[in-house]
N, C-alpha and C positions, 0 to 999 in steps of 0.2 A: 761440255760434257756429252759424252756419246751413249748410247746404248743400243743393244743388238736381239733382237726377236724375231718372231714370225708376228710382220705388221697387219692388221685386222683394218684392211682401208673399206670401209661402213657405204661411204657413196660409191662406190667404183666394186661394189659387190666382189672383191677379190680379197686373198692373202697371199704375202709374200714375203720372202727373206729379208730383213731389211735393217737398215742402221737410224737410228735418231738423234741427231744433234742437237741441242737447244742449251741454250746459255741466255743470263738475265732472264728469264723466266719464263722465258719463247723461245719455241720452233723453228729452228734455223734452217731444218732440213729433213728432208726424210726420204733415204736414198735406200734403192736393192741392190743387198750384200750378201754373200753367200755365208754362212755359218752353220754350227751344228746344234743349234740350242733348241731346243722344242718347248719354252713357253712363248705366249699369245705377247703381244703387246697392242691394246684398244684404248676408246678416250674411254674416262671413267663414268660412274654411273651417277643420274642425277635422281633424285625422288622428286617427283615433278606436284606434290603436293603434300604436307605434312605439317602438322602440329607439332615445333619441338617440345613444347611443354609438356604433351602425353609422354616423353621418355621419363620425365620424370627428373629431365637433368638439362642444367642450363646448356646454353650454344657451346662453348667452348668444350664442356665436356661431352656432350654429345659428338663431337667430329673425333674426339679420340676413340669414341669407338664405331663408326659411321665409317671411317677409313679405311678400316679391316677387311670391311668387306668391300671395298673398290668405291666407293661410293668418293664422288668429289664436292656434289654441290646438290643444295636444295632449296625446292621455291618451298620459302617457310610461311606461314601464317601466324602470325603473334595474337591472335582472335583471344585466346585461351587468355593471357597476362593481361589485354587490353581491358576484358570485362572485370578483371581484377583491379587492374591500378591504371587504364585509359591509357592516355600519349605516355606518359612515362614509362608504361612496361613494354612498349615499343622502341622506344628509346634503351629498356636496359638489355633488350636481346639484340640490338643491334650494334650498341658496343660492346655486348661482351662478344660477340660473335666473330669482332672484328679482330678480337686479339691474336685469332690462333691463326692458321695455315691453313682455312676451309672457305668454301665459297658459299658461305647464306648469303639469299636473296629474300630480303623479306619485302611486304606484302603491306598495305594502308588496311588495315582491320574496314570491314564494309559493314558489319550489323554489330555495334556496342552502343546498348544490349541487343541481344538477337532478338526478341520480342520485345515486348511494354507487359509483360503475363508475368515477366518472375523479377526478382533483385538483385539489380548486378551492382558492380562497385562501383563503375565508374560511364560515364557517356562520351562518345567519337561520333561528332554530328557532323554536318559537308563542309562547315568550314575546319576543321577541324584535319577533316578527309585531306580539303586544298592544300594546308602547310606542311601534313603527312605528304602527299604527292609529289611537290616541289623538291621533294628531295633527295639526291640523286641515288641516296640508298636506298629510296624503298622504289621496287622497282613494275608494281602491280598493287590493282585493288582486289583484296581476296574478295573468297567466296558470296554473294550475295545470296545469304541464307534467306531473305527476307523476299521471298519469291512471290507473297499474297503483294507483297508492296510496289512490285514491279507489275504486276499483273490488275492493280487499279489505281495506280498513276499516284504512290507518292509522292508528295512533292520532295521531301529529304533524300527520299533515294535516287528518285529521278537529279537532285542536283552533286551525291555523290557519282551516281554514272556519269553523268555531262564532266564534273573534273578529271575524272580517270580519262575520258576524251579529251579533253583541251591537253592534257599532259602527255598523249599517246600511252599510255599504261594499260596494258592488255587487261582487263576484267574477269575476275572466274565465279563460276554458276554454282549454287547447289542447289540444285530441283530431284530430290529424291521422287519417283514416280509421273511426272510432269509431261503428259504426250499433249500430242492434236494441236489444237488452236493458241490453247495456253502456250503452251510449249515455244509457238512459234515468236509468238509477241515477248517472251523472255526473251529469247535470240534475237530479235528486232532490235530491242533495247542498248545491245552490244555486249552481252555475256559470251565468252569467246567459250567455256572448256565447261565438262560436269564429270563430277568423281564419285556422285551416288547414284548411278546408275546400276541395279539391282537385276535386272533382267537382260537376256541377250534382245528381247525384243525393243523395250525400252531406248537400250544403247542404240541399235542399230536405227530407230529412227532419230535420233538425237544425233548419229554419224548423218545421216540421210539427211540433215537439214541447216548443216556446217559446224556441228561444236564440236570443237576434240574433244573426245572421249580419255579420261582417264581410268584403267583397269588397277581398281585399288582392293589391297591384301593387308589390311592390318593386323591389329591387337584382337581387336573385336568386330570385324566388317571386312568381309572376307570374299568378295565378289569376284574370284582371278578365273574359278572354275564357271560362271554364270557367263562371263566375257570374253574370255582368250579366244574361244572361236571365230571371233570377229577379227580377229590380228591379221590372218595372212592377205584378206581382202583390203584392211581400211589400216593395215601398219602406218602409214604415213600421217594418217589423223588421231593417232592413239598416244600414249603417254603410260609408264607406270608411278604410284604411289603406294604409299602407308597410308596416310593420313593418319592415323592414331596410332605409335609403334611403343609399347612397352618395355622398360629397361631391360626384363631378362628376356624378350623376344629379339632384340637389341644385339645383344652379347652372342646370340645364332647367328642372325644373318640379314641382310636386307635387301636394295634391287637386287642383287645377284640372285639371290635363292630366286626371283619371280622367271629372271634366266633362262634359269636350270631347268624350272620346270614346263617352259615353256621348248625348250628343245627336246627336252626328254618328250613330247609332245608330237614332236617329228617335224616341229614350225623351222624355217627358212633362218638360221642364226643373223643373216645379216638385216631381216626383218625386224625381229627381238632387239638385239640392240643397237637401231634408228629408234624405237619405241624406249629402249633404256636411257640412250646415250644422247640422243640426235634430237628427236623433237622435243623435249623439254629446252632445250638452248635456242633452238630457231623461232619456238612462240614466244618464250619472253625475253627475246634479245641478250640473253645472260651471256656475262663475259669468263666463260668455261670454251675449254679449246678442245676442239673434234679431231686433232692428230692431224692437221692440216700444216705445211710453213708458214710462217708468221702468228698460227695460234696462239695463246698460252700454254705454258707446258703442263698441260692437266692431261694424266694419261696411268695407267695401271697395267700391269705384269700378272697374269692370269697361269695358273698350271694349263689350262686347256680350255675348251669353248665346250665344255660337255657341265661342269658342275661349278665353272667359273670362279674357283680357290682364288683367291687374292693372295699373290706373292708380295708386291710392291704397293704403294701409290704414292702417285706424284702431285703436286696441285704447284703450281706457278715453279715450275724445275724443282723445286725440294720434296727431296722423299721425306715422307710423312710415314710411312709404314712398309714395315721392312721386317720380314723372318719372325712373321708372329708377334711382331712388337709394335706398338704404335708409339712414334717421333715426337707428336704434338703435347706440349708442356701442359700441366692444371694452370691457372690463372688467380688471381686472387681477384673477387668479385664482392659487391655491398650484397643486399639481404631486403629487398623493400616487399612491404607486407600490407594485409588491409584485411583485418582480422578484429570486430569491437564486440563479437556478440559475447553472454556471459553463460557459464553453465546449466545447465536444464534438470529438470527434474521429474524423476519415474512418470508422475500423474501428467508430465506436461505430453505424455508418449497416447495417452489415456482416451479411450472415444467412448462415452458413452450413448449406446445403443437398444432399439427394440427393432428393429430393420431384418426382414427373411431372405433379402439379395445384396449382394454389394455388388460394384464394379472391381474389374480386379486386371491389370495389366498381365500378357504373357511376354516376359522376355522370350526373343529368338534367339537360336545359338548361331552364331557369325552373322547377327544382320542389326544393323542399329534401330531399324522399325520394329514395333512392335502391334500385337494385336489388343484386344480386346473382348472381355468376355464377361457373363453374369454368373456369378457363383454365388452360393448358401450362403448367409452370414457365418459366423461362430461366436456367439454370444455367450462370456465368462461373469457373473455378476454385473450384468446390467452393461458388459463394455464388449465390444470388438477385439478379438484375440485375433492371435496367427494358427492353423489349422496344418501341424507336420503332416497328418496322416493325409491329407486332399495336396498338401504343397502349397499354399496360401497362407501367402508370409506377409508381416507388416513391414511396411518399406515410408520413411519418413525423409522428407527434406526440412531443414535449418535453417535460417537465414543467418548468414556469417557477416550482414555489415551493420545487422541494428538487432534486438534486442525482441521478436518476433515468437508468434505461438506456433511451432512446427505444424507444416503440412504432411497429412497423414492420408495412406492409400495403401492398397494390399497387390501380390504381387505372385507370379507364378512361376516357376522353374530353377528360382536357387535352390531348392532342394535341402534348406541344412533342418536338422534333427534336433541343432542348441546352439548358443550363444547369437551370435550378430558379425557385421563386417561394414565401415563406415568409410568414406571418404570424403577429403575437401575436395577431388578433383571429380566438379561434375561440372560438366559442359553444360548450358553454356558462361553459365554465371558462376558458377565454382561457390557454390553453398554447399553445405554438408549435406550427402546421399547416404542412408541408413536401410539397411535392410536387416530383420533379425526374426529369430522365437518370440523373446517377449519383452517385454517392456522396461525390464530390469536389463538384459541386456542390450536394448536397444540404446539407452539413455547411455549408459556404461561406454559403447564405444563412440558414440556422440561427444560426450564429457572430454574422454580421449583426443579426442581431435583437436576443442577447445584449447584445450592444457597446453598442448602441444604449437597453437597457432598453426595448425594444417596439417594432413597425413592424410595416411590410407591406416587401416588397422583390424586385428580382429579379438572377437572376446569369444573366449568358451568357457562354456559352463565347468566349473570344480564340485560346486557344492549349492544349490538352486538353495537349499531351507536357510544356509548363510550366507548367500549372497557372494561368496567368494567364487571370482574368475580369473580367465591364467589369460594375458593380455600380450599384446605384441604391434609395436606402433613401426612403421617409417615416418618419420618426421619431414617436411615441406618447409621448410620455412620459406624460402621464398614465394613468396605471391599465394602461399600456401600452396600451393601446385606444381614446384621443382624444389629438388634437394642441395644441399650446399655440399656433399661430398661424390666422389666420381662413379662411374659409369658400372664398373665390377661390385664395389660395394652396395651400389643403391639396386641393380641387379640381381645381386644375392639375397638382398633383405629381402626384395618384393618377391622372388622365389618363395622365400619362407613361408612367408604371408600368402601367396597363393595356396602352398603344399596346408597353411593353416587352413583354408576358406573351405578347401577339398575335405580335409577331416572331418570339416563342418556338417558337410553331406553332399555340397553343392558339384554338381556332374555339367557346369557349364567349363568350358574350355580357356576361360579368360571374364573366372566371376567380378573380379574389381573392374575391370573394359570396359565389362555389356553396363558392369552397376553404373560408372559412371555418364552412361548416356540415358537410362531412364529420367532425366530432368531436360533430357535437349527435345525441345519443344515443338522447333521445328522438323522433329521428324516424326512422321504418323504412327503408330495409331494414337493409343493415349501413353501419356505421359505425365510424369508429376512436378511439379516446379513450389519453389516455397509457398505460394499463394493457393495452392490447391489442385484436384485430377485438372487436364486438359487435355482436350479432344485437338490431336495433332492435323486431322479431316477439312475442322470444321473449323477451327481455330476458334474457339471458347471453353470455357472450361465446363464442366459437369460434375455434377454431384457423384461423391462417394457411392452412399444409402440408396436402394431403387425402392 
């Protein structure tokens, strides 16, 4: 099969008129030919780090709409399914992944649980790691969130790194904040890449000291404007990601959009995508072809090198998308779940208090840290209320694998005026994340979730003096944390559910995102986990009440 573009040759810093042959699923040739066509043809785009489970949609359906936008291949992390159902949910994204026409690369989970602070489903300890490694499809040890562990010499983590060494499997970082001395003895360890790096200075010393740096734009962790500057110097040690990409963020766009805006920038295109295309394939050995003969035929049809439109893509010679349409089939997949706890009750929402301060978390908008602050209580017959008028909301974690009395903590910058909004998908253990007014509707959309075996959802108030409210679930069933229908439908729903969250009152840009990281523990400040506040600093936890 031939085809004919203006070829985007990425090492050889040039384009040129040219023909491409490749048959059996490889690059046979890539000869300059004169023609009159004026789209791009480049290798396709990889996300060099992400959670498929934050789409919200298993592997398979995810590549049906990952393709659209050029995107060919991604180093996946299964962390998300792992704390839910262990080896096995490793096991179920990498065969369903396998069925379709995409190139995942997934990853040995490195912290299940991320802490010993909160309840997760299930534990991935080093041996565990060894017969995950061994296998020729998982092709790296993700992120080692467990960074206090590295930094005084656990013995589990130290023999999870040593396997990812004896098997050659490139190891990835997450040191959100992490300079100096510290810093360095992580990289000693052999963490090769870090994708929470939040500041340009941060990054630049973290370039400064050998780890590629990943410039990552999600759902809710939006660091592309803090980093991009560092591209046209250290392009060659950089990498783009998601890390956390939401269904209807999904249905817009993905590398590409970081592209566009990255040229619109005035940056060096053939810079941009080596950092889209090129170094994500050379750090983890991935077998995705960079438009070279004998590649695989992984390659995309662009309108142009300015907003990087996806006309085509190709992954192993088969077009997979093609005139707005994407190729790749739905698949039929099982359903496995780890869902025992039972419904809750208003009073179980209940704190009672005589307390003049509490603790009170501030969500950031686009940053997965958060702060910390002391605020007035609001004390309602004898109990801790949420406070619309200050924006001091009550925000509760669940435990979804045993039968627990909710952790309860107050919260700042949802902004809503009534009802509540709950999710099973909270990192890193994926127990229920509740934020709401009051305690009627806290329970209300908790209950919800329950019913359901997992969701996101919201309640608003209709009628406070009768208790009736106007409800609205996406449903999860698998692993409680992905959905079993495709990519447009679970897109639209969670649309809803957002445009619901906003009526709410809430002025954050991606309220279910940020919500579902106020339980991930290892990232600073505080944070709440089923077991109570935790100080992300200090790593212990702290009282509510001051």
């Amino acid at each position: 099969m031939k085809l004919q573009g203006n070829i985007v040759d990425i090492p050889n810093k040039r384009i040129f008129k040219g023909e491409i042959t490749f048959e059996n699923g490889q690059i046979v040739s890539v000869d300059e030919k004169e023609h009159n066509l004026n789209h791009y043809i480049l290798p396709g785009f990889v996300d060099a780090h992400i959670h498929i489970e934050s789409s919200m949609l298993v592997p398979s359906e995810f590549a049906k709409l990952a393709v659209t936008h050029g995107t060919v291949a991604t180093v996946s992390d299964p962390h998300e399914i792992a704390n839910v159902l262990g080896v096995e949910g490793v096991h179920f994204m990498v065969e369903n992944g396998k069925q379709v026409p995409f190139k995942f690369n997934f990853g040995a989970p490195s912290c299940v649980p991320a802490t010993t602070f909160e309840s997760a489903g299930a534990v991935i300890d080093s041996e565990a790691i060894k017969t995950l490694l061994e296998n020729p499809d998982i092709k790296y040890l993700t992120e080692m969130m467990n960074y206090p562990g590295v930094l005084f010499d656990d013995e589990d983590v130290f023999k999870k790194l040593a396997w990812a060494k004896h098997y050659n499997k490139p190891i990835d970082g997450h040191a959100p904040g992490l300079i100096g001395d510290n810093l360095t003895k992580y990289i000693i360890a052999g963490i090769s890449t870090d994708h929470e790096s939040f500041t340009y200075e941060e990054a630049f010393e973290k370039l400064q000291k050998g780890m590629k740096v990943l410039i990552r734009e999600g759902s809710a962790a939006k660091n592309f404007e803090a980093l991009i500057d560092l591209l046209p110097e250290h392009f060659e040690n950089m990498m783009f990601c998601s890390d956390d990409k939401h269904p209807d963020d999904l249905l817009v766009s993905h590398i590409n959009a970081l592209c566009a805006r990255a040229v619109a920038k005035g940056m060096d295109v053939f810079k941009v995508l080596q950092v889209a295309c090129v170094n994500p394939v050379k750090h983890y050995k991935l077998d995705v072809g960079l438009l070279q003969e004998g590649d695989a035929a992984d390659f995309i049809v662009v309108e142009d090198l300015i907003h990087f439109k996806t006309m085509q893509t190709y992954i192993n010679g088969d077009l997979v998308f093609d005139k707005g349409k994407t190729l790749i089939k739905s698949v039929s997949f099982e359903r496995p779940n780890n869902f025992k706890t039972n419904k809750k009750h208003v009073s179980d929402f209940r704190i009672e208090s005589s307390a003049k301060k509490i603790r009170v978390i501030e969500a950031l908008e686009g940053q997965l840290v958060t702060n910390e602050f002391i605020e007035n209580a609001t004390i309602e017959n004898g109990h801790l209320i949420s406070n619309t008028e200050t924006d001091i909301l009550k925000i509760a974690v669940v435990n979804r694998y045993h039968d627990e009395k909710p952790a309860i903590g107050f919260i700042k910058n949802f902004g809503f005026k009534s009802g509540a909004i709950a999710s099973s998908v909270a990192h890193d253990s994926h127990n229920i994340i509740v934020v709401g007014v009051s305690d009627e509707a806290i329970c209300k959309a908790v209950n919800l979730i329950i019913e359901h075996q997992g969701g996101i959802c919201a309640v608003s108030d209709l009628d406070t003096d009768s208790h009736r409210y106007m409800e609205k679930i996406l449903p999860l069933p698998i692993a409680g944390i992905m959905s079993d229908k495709d990519g447009k439908t679970v897109g639209n729903a969670y649309s809803e559910l957002d445009k619901m969250a906003k009526q709410l009152g809430s002025k954050l840009n991606a309220p279910y995102m940020t919500l579902s990281f106020m339980a991930l523990l290892v990232i600073p400040s505080l944070k709440l986990s089923d077991k109570g506040l935790f100080n992300g600093n200090d790593f212990k936890f702290v009282p509510l009440e001051i």
